[in-house]
C-alpha positions in Angstrom: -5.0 22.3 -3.5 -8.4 21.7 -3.4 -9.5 18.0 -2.8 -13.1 18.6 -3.2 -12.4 19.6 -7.1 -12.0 16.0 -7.8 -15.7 14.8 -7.1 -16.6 15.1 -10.3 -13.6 13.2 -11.8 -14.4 9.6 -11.8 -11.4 8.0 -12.4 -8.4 9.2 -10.6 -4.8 8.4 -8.6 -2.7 10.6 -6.5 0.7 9.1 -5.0 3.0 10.9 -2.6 6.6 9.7 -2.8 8.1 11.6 0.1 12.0 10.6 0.2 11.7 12.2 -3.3 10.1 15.3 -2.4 7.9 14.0 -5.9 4.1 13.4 -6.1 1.7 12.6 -9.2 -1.9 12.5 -9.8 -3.3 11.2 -13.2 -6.7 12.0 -13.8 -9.8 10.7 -16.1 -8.8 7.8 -18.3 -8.1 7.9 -21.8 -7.3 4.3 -22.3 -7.6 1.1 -20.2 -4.8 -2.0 -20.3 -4.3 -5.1 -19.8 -0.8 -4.5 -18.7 1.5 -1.7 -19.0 3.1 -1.7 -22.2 7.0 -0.7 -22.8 9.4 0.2 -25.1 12.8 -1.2 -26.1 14.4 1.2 -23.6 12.8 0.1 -21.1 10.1 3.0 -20.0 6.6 3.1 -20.9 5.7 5.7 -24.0 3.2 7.6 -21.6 2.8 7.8 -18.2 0.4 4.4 -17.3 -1.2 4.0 -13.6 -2.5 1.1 -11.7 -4.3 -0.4 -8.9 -3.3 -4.2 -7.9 -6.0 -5.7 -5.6 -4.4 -9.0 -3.4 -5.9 -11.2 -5.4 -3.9 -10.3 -8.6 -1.8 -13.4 -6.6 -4.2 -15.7 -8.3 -3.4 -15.1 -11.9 0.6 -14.9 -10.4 0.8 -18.1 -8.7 -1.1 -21.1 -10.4 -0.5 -22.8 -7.2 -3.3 -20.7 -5.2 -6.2 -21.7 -7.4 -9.4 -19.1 -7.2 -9.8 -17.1 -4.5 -12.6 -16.8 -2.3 -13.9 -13.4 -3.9 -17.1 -13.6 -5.7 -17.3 -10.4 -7.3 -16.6 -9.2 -10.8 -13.6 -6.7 -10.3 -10.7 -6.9 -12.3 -7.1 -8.0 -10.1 -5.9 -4.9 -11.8 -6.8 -1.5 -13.3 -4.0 0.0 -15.6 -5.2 3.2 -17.4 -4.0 6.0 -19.0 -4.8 9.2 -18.1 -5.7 12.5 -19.4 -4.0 15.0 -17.6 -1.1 14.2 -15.0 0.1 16.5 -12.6 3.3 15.9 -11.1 5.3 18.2 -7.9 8.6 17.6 -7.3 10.3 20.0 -5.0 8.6 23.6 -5.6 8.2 23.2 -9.0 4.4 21.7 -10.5 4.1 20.5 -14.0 1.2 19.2 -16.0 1.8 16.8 -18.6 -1.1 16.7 -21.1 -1.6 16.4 -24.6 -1.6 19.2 -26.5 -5.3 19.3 -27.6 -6.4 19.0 -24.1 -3.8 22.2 -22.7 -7.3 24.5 -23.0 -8.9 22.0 -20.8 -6.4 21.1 -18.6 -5.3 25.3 -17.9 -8.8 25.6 -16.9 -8.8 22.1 -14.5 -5.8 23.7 -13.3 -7.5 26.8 -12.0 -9.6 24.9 -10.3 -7.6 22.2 -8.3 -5.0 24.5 -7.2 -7.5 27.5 -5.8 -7.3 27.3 -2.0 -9.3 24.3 -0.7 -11.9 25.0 1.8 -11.4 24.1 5.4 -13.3 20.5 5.6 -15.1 19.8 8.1 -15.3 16.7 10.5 -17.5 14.2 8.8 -20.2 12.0 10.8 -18.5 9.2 12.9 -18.8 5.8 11.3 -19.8 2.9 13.4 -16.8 0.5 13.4 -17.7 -3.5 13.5 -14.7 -5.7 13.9 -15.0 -8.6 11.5 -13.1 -10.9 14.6 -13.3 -10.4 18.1 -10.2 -10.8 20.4 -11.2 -14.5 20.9 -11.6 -15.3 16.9 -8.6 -13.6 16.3 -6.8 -15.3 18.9 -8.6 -18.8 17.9 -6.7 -18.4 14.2 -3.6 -17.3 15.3 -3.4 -20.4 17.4 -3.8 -22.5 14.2 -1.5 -20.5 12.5 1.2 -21.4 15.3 0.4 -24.7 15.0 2.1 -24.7 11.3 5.0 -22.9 12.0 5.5 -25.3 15.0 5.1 -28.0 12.5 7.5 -26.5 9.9 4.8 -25.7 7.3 5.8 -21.6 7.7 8.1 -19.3 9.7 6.1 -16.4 9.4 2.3 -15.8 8.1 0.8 -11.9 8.1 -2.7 -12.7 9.3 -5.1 -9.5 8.8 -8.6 -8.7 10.2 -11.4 -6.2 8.8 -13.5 -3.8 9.9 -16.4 -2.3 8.2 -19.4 0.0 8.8 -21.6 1.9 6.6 -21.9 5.6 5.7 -24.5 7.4 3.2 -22.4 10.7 4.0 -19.3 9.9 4.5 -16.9 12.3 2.2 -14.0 10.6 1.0 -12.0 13.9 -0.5 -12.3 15.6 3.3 -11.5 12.2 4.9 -8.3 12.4 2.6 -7.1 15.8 3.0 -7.6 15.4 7.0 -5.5 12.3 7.1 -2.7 13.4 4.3 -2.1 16.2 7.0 -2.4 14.4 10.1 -0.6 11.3 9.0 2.1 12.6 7.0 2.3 8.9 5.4 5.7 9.6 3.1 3.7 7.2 0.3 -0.1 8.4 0.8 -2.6 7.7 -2.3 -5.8 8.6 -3.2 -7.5 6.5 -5.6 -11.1 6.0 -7.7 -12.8 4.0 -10.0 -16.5 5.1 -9.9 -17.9 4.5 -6.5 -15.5 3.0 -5.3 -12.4 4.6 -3.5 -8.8 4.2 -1.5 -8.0 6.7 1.2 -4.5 5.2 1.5 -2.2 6.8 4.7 0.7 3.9 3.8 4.2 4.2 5.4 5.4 1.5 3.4 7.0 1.2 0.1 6.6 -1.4 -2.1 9.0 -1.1 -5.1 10.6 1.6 -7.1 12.1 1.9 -10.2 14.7 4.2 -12.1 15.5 2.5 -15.3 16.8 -0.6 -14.9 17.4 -0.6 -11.2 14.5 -2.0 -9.1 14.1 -1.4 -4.9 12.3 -2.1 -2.5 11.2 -1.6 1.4 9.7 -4.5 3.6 8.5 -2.8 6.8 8.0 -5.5 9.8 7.7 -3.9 13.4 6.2 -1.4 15.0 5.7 0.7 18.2 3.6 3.5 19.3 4.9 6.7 19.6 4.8 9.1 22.6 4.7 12.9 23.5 7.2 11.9 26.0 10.6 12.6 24.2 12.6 10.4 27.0 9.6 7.7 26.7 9.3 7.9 22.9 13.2 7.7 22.3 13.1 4.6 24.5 10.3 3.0 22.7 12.7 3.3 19.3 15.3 1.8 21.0 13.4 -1.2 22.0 11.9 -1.6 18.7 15.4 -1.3 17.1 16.7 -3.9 19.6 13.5 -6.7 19.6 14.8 -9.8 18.2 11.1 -10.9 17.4 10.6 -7.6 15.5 14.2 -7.6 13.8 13.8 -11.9 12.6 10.2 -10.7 11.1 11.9 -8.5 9.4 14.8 -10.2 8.4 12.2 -13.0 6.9 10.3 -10.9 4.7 13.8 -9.1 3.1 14.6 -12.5 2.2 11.6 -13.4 0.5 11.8 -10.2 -1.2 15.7 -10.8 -2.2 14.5 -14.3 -3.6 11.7 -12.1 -5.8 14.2 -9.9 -6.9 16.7 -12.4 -7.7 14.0 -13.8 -10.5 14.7 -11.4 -12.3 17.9 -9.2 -11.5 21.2 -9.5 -13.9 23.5 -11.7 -11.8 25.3 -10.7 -8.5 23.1 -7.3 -8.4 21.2 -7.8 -5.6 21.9 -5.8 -2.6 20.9 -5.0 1.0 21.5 -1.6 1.4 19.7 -1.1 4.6 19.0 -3.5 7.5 16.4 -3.1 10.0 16.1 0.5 10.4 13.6 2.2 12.4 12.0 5.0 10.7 10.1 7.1 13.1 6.2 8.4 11.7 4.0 10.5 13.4 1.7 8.0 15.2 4.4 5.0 15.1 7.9 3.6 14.4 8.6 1.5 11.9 11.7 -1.1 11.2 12.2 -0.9 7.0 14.7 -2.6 5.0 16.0 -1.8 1.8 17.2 -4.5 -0.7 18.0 -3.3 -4.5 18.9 -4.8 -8.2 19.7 -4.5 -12.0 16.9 -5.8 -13.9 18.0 -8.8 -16.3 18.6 -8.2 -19.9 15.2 -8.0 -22.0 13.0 -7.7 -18.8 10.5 -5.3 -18.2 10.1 -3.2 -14.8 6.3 -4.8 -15.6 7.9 -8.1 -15.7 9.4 -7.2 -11.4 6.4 -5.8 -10.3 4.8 -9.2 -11.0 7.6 -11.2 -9.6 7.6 -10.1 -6.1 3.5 -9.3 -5.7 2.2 -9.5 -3.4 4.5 -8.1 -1.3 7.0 -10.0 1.0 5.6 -7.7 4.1 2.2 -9.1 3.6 2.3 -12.6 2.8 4.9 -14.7 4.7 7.4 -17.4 4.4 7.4 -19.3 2.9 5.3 -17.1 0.0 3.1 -19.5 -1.5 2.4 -21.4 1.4 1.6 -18.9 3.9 -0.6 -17.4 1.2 -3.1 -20.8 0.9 -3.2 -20.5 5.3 -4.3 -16.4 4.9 -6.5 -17.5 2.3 -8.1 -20.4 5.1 -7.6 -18.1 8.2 -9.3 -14.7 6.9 -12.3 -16.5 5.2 -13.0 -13.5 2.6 -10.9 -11.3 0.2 -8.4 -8.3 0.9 -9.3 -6.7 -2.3 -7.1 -3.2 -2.6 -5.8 -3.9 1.2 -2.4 -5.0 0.8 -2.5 -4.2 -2.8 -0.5 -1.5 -4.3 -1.0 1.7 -5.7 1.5 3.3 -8.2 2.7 4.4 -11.3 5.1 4.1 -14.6 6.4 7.4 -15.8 7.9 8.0 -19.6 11.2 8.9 -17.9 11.8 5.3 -16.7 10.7 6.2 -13.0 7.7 4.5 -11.3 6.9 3.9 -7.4 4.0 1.8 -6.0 2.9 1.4 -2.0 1.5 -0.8 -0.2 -2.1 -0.3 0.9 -2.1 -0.5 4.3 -3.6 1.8 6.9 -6.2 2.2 4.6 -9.9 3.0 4.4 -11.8 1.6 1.6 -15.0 2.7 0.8 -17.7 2.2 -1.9 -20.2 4.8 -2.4 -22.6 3.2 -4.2 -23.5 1.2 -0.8 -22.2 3.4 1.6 -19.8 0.1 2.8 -16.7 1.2 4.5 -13.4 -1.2 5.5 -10.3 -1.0 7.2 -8.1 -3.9 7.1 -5.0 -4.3 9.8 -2.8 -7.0 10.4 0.7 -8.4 11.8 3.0 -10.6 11.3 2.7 -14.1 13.2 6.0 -16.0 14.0 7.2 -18.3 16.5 7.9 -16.1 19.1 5.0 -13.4 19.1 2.9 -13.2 21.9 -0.6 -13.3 20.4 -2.3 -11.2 22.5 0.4 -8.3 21.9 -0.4 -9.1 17.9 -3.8 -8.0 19.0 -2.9 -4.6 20.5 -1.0 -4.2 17.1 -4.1 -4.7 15.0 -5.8 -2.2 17.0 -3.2 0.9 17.5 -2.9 0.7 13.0 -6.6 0.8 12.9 -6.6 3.7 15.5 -4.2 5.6 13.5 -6.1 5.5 10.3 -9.9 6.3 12.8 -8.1 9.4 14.7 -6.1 10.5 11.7 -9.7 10.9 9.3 -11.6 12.8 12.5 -13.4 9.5 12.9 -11.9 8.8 16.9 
């Protein structure tokens, strides 16, 4: 596949969905929505993609008032495309209408040539937003709440940001979707601006009428050392801090779910297990559920965003102390990126380990965070923030 054939699309998402051995791209846009729209068998009547920024919270939860963000984007961009390619297994398929299958053999051609080896782009100059004593300064406060009750568990995130006039998001992409090997990796634009998304982390999927989904809380680096790197799984598998974050956000997701699951369906099906990535391992749950009678996959999406992972608990509340601690918007960061298929499937991720770029100004952000509880040790929060950002740098040839 060739990356680089995409620059002159200017609308366009690809998601990986590993543990299916499935991916789909939908390219150019044929129709924008206000939602998706589906039928009464539950499925949408063509394949819809979308992009939720964090702030989508606002219009979800009438308790949070207006955000901080003072520009004009929409909380979400739901399109239909023209041509969608979808892999699964071996086997590619494109799914187009039947006066564009001229145009789309031709696109085809194209995209799937052999890609040109990219080379290393230009370094960017990274600028922490906080410095080790601001972040420090906000966790305090933070643990200041959850000493007085307000929250158990907030996920505080900082940014970083430099600027590029050369930076080439489609080679900064392909390096990091084979370095990272991110099982639910997207690639998303909208004009100028642009995800480069390396997520490990599911947010929800959906066969029909049964919903899932995957909070991830903990994390340790990995090492070449096999004896070293196996013990660091077994620590992270065994930490009582990482396993009750965890444990906290399943149970706000399970409370999500249960808004609108038919009765008695909800289920954990996994409880902290440590997936091992290539730069870290990760501790993932897996809760599922039967959507209710006359509801809408649309309709469960909206119920649990933004995601348990990267909020807190309680929800609402720890979402008004982000909105005081980080002092500016996450946009597309902790977001998702996804998709609703005619065959009642859809998947969407959770933007993290992301860099976000608009090419218009040549701005360029990566946002990191952790989860802040009771018994964390703030400075090892710190080291957290770091090593996620470090995986996205090193994984694009930016180290």
């Amino acid at each position: 596949m060739d990356w680089g054939f995409l620059r002159d699309e200017p609308y366009f998402l690809y998601r990986l969905i590993s543990d299916q051995d499935r991916a789909v791209l939908g390219v150019g846009c044929i129709r924008q929505l206000d939602e998706p729209v589906f039928n009464d068998h539950g499925a949408v009547e063509d394949w819809c993609f979308g992009a939720l920024r964090y702030e989508w919270k606002d219009a979800l939860e009438p308790a949070l008032g207006r955000s901080k963000e003072q520009v004009s984007e929409p909380h979400c961009r739901w399109f239909i495309p023209r041509f969608v390619v979808e892999w699964k297994g071996e086997e590619v398929s494109m799914h187009v209408l039947h006066e564009d299958s001229v145009v789309a053999r031709e696109w085809a051609s194209g995209f799937f040539r052999h890609g040109a080896k990219v080379p290393v782009g230009p370094e960017f100059e990274w600028v922490e937003q906080f410095d080790r004593g601001g972040y420090l300064g906000e966790v305090a406060v933070l643990m200041q709440h959850i000493r007085r009750g307000d929250i158990y568990e907030v996920n505080y995130c900082i940014p970083r940001r430099a600027r590029s006039n050369t930076f080439d998001p489609f080679g900064a992409f392909a390096r990091l979707l084979e370095r990272s090997a991110a099982p639910y990796a997207g690639f998303f634009r909208w004009n100028d601006a642009f995800a480069v998304c390396a997520s490990p982390e599911r947010f929800m999927a959906f066969e029909k009428d049964r919903i899932l989904g995957q909070p991830m809380k903990g994390t340790r680096p990995r090492s070449l050392d096999r004896q070293v790197d196996e013990r660091l799984r077994r620590e992270l598998a065994a930490d009582e801090k990482e396993r009750s974050e965890n444990v906290m956000a399943l149970d706000v997701m399970r409370h999500d779910f249960s808004k609108v699951a038919a009765p008695g369906s909800v289920l954990v099906r996994d409880l902290c297990a440590v997936v091992s990535l290539p730069k870290v391992h990760q501790m993932v749950s897996t809760v599922s559920a039967s959507l209710r009678s006359g509801l809408t996959p649309y309709d469960a999406l909206a119920a649990a965003f933004p995601m348990a992972s990267m909020t807190g608990a309680p929800k609402v509340r720890a979402m008004q102390l982000i909105e005081a601690a980080e002092k500016g918007p996450r946009g597309l960061f902790s977001g998702s990126l996804g998709f609703f298929a005619p065959d009642g499937t859809g998947d969407w991720n959770v933007v993290i380990r992301s860099l976000l770029f608009d090419a218009a100004t040549g701005g360029a952000s990566i946002h990191t965070g952790s989860a802040i509880t009771a018994m964390c040790d703030p400075e090892m929060e710190w080291e957290e923030c770091q090593l996620k950002a470090r995986s996205v740098i090193d994984a694009i040839g930016h180290a």
